[in-house]
C-alpha positions as CSV (number, residue, x, y, z in Angstrom):
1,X,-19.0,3.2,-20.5
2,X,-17.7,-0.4,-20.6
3,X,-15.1,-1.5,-18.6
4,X,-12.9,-2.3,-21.5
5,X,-13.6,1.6,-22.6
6,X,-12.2,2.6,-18.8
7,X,-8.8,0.0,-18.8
8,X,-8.3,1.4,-22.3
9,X,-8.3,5.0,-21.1
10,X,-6.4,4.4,-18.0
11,X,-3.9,3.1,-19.9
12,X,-3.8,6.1,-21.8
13,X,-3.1,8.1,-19.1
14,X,-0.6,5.5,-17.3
15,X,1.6,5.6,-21.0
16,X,1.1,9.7,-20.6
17,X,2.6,9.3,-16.3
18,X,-0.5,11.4,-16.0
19,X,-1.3,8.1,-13.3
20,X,0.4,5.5,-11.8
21,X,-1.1,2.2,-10.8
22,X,0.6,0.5,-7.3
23,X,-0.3,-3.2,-7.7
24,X,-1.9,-5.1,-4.9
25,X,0.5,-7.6,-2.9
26,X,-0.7,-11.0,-2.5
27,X,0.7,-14.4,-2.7
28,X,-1.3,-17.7,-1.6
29,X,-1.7,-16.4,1.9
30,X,-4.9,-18.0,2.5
31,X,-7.2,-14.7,2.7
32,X,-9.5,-13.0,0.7
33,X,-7.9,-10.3,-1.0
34,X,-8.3,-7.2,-2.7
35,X,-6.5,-7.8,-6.3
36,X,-7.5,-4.3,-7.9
37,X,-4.4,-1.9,-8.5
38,X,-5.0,1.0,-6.3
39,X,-4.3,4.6,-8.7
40,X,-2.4,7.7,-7.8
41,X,-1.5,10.9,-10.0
42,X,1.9,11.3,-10.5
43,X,1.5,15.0,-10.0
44,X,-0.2,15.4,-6.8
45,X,-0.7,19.1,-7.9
46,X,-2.5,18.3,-10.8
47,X,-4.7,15.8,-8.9
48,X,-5.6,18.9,-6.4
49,X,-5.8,21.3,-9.3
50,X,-8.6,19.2,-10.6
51,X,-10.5,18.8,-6.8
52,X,-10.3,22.5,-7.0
53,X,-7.7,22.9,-4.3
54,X,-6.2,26.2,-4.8
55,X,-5.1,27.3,-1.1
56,X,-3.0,25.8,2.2
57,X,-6.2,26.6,4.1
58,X,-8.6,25.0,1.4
59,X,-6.3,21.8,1.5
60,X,-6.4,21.8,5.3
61,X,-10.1,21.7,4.8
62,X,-10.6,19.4,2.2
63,X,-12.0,15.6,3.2
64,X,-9.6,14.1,1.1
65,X,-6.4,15.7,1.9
66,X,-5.6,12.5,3.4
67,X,-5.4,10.5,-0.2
68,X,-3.4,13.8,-1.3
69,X,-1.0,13.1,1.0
70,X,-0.7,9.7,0.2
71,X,-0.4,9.9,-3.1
72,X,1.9,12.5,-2.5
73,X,4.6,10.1,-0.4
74,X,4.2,7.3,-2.6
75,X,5.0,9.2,-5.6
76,X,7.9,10.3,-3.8
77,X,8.9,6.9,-3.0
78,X,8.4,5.8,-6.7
79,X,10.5,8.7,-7.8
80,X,13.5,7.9,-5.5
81,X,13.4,4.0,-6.8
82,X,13.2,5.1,-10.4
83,X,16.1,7.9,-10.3
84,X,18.2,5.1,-8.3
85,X,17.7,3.2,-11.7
86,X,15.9,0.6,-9.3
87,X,12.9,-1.5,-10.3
88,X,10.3,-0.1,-7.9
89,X,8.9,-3.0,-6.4
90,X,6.3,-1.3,-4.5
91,X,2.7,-2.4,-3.8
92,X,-0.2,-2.0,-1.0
93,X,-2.0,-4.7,0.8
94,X,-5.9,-4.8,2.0
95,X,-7.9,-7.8,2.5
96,X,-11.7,-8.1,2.5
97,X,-11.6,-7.4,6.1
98,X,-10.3,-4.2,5.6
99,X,-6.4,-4.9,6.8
100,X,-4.7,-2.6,5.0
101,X,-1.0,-1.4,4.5
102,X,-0.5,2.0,2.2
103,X,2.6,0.6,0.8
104,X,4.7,-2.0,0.6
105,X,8.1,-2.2,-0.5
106,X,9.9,-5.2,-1.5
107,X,13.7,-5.8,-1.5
108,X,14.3,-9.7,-2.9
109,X,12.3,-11.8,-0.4
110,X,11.8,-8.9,2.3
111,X,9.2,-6.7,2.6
112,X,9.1,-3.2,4.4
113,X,5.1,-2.2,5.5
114,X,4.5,1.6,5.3
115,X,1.7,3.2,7.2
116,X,1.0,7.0,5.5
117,X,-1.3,9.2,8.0
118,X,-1.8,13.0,7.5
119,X,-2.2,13.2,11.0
120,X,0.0,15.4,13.1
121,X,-0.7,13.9,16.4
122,X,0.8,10.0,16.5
123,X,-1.6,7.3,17.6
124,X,-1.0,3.6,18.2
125,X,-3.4,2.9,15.9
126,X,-1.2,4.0,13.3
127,X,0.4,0.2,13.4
128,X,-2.6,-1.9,13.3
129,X,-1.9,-2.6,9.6
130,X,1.8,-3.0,9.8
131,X,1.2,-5.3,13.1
132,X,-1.5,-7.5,10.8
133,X,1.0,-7.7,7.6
134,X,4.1,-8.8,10.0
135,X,1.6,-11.3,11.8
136,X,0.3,-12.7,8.4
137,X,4.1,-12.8,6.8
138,X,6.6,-13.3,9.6
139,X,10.5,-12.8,9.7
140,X,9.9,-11.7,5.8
141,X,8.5,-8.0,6.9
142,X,10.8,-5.7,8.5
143,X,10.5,-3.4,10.7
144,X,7.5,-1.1,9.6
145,X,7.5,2.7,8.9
146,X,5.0,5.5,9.6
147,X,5.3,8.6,7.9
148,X,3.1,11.1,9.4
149,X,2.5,14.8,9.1
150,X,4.0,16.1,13.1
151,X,7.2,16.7,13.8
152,X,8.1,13.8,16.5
153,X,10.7,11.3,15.6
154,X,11.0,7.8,16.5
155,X,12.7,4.4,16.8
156,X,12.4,1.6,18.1
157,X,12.3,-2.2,17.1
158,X,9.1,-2.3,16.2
159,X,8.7,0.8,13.7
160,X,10.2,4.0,13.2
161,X,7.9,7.0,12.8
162,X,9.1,9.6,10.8
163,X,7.9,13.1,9.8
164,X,7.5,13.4,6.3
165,X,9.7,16.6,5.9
166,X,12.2,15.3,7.2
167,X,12.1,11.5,5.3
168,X,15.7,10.2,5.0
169,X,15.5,7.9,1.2
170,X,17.9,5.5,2.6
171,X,15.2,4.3,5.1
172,X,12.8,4.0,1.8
173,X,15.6,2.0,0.2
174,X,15.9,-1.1,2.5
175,X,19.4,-2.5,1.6
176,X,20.3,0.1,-0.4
């Protein structure tokens, strides 16, 4: 199939909000960047229907519950933007070195790193991307966010880490 054949058909199923695409950000940062749109179905049950997930304990299971999950917060995000009659403005970062950030959200010149891990157990780790993006960008990126699956809260200047039942929208909404 040609690659023309493929953008056509995703297309298609953007037109049909069978997909979403979340557009790369970059700006002349001096790195090599990935410039792809990443793509997320804007049912996540549909998009498990179809990786024959029918069970909790089969999604537990699966080795890509993580993009599920994902997929499933940034559609959330999306939604939230989009019934607030806001223009989204919401993108990912990941450079050839494999810096990554699962979404950014941009409010005029600011820009608000989010860190998505299925994980229920936090980990430093978690901010290595965020760390990277506010390094790169400076006083433009607040203060990241890391939406995980445990049930800990917290706050600090640095990041918040918030469990992603209990995800308050205005924190998604940066000057809202």
């Amino acid at each position: 199939m040609s690659s023309n054949t493929v953008n056509e058909w995703i297309s298609v199923l953007e037109a049909s909000f069978i997909i979403y695409r979340l557009q790369p950000y970059f700006e002349n940062i001096g790195k090599r960047l990935i410039k792809s749109p990443k793509l997320y179905f804007v049912d996540t049950g549909l998009a498990a229907w179809l990786m024959g997930i029918e069970t909790s304990t089969q999604m537990q299971r699966d080795p890509l519950r993580g993009n599920l999950f994902e997929n499933l917060i940034i559609m959330d995000v999306l939604k939230s933007k989009l019934n607030q009659g806001k223009d989204p403005r919401l993108f990912f970062y990941r450079d050839s070195h494999g810096n990554e950030v699962d979404l950014v959200i941009q409010q005029g010149n600011q820009l608000t790193p989010i860190e998505i891990k299925t994980s229920q157990t936090w980990h430093s780790s978690f901010l290595k991307g965020i760390q990277y993006f506010k390094k790169l960008l400076g006083d433009r990126v607040e203060k990241g966010i890391v939406i995980y699956g445990g049930d800990r809260e917290r706050d600090n200047s640095e990041y918040t880490l918030q469990p992603y039942r209990t995800i308050n929208k205005s924190q998604l909404n940066p000057q809202a």
